[in-house]
C-alpha positions in Angstrom: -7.8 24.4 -37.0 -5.8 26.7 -38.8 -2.2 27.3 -37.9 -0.4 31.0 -37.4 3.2 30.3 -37.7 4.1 33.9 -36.8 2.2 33.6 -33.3 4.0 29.9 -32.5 7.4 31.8 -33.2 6.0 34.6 -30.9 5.4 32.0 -28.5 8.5 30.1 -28.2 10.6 33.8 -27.8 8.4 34.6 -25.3 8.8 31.1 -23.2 12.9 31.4 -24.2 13.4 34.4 -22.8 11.2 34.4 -20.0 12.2 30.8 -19.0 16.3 32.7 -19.3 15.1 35.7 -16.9 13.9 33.4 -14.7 17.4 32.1 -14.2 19.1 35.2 -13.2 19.9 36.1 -9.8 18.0 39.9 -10.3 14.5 39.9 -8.9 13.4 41.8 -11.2 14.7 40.3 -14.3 12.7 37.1 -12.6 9.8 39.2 -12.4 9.8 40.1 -16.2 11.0 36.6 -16.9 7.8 35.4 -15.2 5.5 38.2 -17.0 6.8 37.2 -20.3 6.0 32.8 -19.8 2.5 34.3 -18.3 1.6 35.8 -21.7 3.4 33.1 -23.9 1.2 30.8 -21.8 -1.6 32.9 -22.5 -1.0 33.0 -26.4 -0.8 29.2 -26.2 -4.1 28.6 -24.8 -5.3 31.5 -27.2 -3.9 29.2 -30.4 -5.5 25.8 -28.7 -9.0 27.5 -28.6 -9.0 26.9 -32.0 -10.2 29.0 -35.1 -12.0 32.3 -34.2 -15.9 31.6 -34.5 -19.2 33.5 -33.7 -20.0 34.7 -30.3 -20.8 31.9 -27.6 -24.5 33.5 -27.7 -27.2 31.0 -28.5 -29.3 31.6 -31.7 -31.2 28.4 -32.9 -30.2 29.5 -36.5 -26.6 28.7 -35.9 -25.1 25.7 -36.2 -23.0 24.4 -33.1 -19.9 24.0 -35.0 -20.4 28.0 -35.9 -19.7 29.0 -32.4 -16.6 29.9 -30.7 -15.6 27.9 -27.3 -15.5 30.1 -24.7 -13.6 27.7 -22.5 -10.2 29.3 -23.4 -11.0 32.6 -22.9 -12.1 32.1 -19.6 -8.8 30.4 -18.6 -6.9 33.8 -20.2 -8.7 35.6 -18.2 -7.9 33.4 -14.9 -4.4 33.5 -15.7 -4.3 36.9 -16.3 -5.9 37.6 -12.7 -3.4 34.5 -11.3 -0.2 36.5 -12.9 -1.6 40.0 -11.6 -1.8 38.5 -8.0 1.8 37.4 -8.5 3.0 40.0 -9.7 2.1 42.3 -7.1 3.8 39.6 -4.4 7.1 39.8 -6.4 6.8 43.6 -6.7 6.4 43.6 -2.6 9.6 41.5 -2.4 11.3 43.5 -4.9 10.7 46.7 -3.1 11.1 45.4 0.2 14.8 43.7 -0.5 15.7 47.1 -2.4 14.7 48.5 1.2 16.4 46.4 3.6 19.7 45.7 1.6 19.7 48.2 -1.3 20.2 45.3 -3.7 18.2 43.3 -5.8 20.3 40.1 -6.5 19.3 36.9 -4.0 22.8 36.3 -2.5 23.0 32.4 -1.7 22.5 32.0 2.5 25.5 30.5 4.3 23.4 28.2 6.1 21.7 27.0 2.7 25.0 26.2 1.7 26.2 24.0 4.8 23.0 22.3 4.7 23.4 21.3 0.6 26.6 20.2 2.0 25.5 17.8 4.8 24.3 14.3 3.8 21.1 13.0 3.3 21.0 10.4 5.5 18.8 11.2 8.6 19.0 8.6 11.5 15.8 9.1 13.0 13.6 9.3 9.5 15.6 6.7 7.5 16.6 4.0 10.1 14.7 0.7 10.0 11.9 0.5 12.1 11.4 -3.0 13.8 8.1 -4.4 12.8 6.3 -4.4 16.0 6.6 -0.8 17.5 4.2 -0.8 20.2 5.1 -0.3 23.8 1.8 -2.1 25.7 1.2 -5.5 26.0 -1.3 -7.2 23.9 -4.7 -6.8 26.1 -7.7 -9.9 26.5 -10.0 -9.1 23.5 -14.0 -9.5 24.3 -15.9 -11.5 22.6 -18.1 -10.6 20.2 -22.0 -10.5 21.3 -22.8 -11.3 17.7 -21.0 -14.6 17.9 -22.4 -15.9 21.4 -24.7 -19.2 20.2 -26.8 -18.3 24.1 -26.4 -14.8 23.2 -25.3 -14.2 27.1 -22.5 -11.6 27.4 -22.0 -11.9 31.4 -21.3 -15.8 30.8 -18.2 -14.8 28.3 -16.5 -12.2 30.5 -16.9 -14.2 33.9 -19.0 -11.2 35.2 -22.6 -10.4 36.9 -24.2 -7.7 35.1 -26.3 -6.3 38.1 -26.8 -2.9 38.7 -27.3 -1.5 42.3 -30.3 -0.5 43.1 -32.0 -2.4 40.2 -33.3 -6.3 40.0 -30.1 -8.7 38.4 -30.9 -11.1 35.6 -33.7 -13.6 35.8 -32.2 -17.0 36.0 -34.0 -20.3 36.1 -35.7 -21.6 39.6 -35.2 -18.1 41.0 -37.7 -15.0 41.5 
């Protein structure tokens, strides 16, 4: 793999200044911030694919090392749909804060800044919790059928097993 200095240099000014938009208050300098680390990103994964090579189009005369990977270009092409669809959302908040309050610059929220003041301790998430939580008493478990040597449920739970209407169990000396 051969490698371009000039598009690594290309790269890195486009993730520098598009990581130092993304740092200002101005939606839209975020939105360019963010447009610019979407095509340094796609430049990277450009530069990973590796040396340019023959169309991924199968010929049985080609060698396999010949061909170009079209895995990379198929991610460009996902992030390029990815970054369009976000775009478009920031461009919707853009124009609807230049609406509403005639400015684009996210003001910090009075709320947001009594809650970063408040401590993190919550009572009822970070309080111990007693090992034994339940509020019912511990119930009679049944026996398991499976583990009955005479294989006779009704004899385990103290109970007749008739059904109205219908003959009980056969037991010995009756009919």
């Amino acid at each position: 793999m051969s490698v371009n200095l000039t598009l690594l240099v290309v790269m890195g000014v486009l993730y520098a200044v598009g990581v130092y938009l993304l740092l200002e208050r101005s939606l839209t300098r975020v939105l360019l911030g963010l447009m610019l680390l979407t095509n340094g990103t796609n430049l990277l994964i450009l530069h990973a694919g590796g040396i340019p090579g023959l169309a991924p189009l199968y010929d049985s005369s080609i060698a396999a090392e010949d061909y170009s990977d079209p895995l990379p270009q198929a991610l460009i092409l996902t992030a390029i749909v990815i970054s369009l669809a976000v775009t478009a959302f920031l461009l919707g908040m853009i124009y609807r804060s230049w609406v509403l309050g005639r400015r684009d610059e996210i003001q910090d929220d009075v709320e947001d800044r009594r809650v970063a003041r408040q401590s993190s301790y919550d009572l009822e998430d970070d309080a111990e919790v007693p090992a034994e939580t339940t509020e019912f008493e511990e119930a009679p478990r049944r026996s398991d059928p499976d583990d009955d040597p005479d294989g006779d449920p009704a004899e385990d739970l103290g109970e007749d097993l008739e059904t109205p209407g219908l003959p009980g169990p056969r037991r010995e000396g009756t009919r």
